[in-house]
C-alpha positions as a LaTeX table, in Angstrom:
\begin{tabular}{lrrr}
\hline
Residue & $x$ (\AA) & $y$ (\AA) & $z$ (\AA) \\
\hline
Unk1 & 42.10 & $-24.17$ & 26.45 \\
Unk2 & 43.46 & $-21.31$ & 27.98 \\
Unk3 & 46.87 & $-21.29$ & 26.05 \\
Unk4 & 44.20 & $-20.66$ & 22.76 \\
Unk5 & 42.82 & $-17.44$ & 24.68 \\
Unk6 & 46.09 & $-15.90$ & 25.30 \\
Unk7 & 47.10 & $-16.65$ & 21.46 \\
Unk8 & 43.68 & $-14.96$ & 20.39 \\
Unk9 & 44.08 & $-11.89$ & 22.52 \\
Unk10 & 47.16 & $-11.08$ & 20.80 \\
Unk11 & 45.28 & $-10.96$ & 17.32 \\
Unk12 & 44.54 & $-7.13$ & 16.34 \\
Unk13 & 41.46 & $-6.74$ & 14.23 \\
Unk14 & 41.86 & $-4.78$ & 10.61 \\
Unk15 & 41.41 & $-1.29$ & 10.52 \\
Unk16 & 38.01 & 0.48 & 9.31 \\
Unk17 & 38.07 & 1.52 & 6.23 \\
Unk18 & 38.27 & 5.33 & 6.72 \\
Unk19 & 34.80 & 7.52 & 6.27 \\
Unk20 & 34.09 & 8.74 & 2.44 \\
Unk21 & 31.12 & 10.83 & 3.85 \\
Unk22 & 28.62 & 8.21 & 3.08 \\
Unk23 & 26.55 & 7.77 & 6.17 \\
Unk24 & 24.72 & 4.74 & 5.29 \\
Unk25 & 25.96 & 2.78 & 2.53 \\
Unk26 & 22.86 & 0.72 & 0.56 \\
Unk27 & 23.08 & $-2.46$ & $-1.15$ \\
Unk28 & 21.69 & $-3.23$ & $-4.30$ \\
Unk29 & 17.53 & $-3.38$ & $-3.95$ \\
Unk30 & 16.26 & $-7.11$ & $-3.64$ \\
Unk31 & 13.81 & $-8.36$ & $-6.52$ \\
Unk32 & 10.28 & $-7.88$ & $-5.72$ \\
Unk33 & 9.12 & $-11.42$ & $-4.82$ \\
Unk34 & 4.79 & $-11.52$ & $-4.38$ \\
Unk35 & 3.12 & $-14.77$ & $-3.84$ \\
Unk36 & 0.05 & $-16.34$ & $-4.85$ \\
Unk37 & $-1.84$ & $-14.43$ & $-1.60$ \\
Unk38 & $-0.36$ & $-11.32$ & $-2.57$ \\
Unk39 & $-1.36$ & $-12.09$ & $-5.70$ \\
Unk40 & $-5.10$ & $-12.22$ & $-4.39$ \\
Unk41 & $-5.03$ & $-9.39$ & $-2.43$ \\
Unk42 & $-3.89$ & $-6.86$ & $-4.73$ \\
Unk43 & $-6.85$ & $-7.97$ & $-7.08$ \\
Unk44 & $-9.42$ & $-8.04$ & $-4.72$ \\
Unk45 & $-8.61$ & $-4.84$ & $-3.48$ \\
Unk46 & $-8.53$ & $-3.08$ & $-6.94$ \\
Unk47 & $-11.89$ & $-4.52$ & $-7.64$ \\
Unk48 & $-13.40$ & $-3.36$ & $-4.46$ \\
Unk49 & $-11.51$ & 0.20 & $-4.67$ \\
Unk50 & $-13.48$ & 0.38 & $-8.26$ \\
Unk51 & $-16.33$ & $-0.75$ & $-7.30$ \\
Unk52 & $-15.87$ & 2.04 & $-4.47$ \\
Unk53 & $-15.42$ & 4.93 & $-6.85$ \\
Unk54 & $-18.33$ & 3.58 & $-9.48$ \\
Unk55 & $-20.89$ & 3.63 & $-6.76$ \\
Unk56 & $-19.12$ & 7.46 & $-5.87$ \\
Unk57 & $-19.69$ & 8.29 & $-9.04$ \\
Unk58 & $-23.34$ & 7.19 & $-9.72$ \\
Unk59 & $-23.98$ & 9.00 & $-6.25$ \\
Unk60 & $-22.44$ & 12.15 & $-7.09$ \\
Unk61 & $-23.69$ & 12.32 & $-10.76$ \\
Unk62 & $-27.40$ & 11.50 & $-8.81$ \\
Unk63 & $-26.72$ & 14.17 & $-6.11$ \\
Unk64 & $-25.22$ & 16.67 & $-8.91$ \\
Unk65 & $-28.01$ & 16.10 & $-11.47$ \\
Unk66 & $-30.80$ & 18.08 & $-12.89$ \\
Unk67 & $-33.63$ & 18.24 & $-10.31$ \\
Unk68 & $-36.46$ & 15.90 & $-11.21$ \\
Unk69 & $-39.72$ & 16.66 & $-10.10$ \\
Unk70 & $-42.35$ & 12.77 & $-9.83$ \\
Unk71 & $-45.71$ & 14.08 & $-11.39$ \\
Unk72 & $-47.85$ & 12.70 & $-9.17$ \\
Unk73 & $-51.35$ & 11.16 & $-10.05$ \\
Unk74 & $-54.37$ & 13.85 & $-9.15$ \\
Unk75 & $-56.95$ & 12.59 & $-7.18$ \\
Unk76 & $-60.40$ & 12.86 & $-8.48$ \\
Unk77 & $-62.69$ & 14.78 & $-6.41$ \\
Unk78 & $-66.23$ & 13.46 & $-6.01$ \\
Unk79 & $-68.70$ & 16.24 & $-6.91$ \\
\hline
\end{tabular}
């Protein structure tokens, strides 16, 4: 066992290749992979963002809208 350490030592590891001025060098991306969850939870939240922004919408096109004034029924004064 120790006869295979000393004949190990002696290896020398390559050389780096030497710098190009690349700091960080990427790989090619990786496939987008969504599964059936994913699936569900980017429908359910587009549905509830939409229903977010209708109910926005009907409250800003109440708040914005022409004012309204609710005739009211007179009361009839007894004589």
């Amino acid at each position: 066992m120790s006869e295979q350490l000393y004949d190990e030592a002696g290896e020398v590891a390559p050389a780096p290749p030497p710098p190009n001025g690349e700091v960080v060098h990427w790989g090619p991306p990786k496939p987008l992979r969504v599964g059936p969850a994913g699936v569900s939870m980017t429908a359910g939240a587009a549905f509830a963002l939409g229903a977010a922004v209708a109910v926005a919408v009907l409250a800003l096109a109440h708040w914005l809208g022409p004012e309204r004034e609710v005739a009211l029924p007179r009361r009839r004064v007894r004589p």
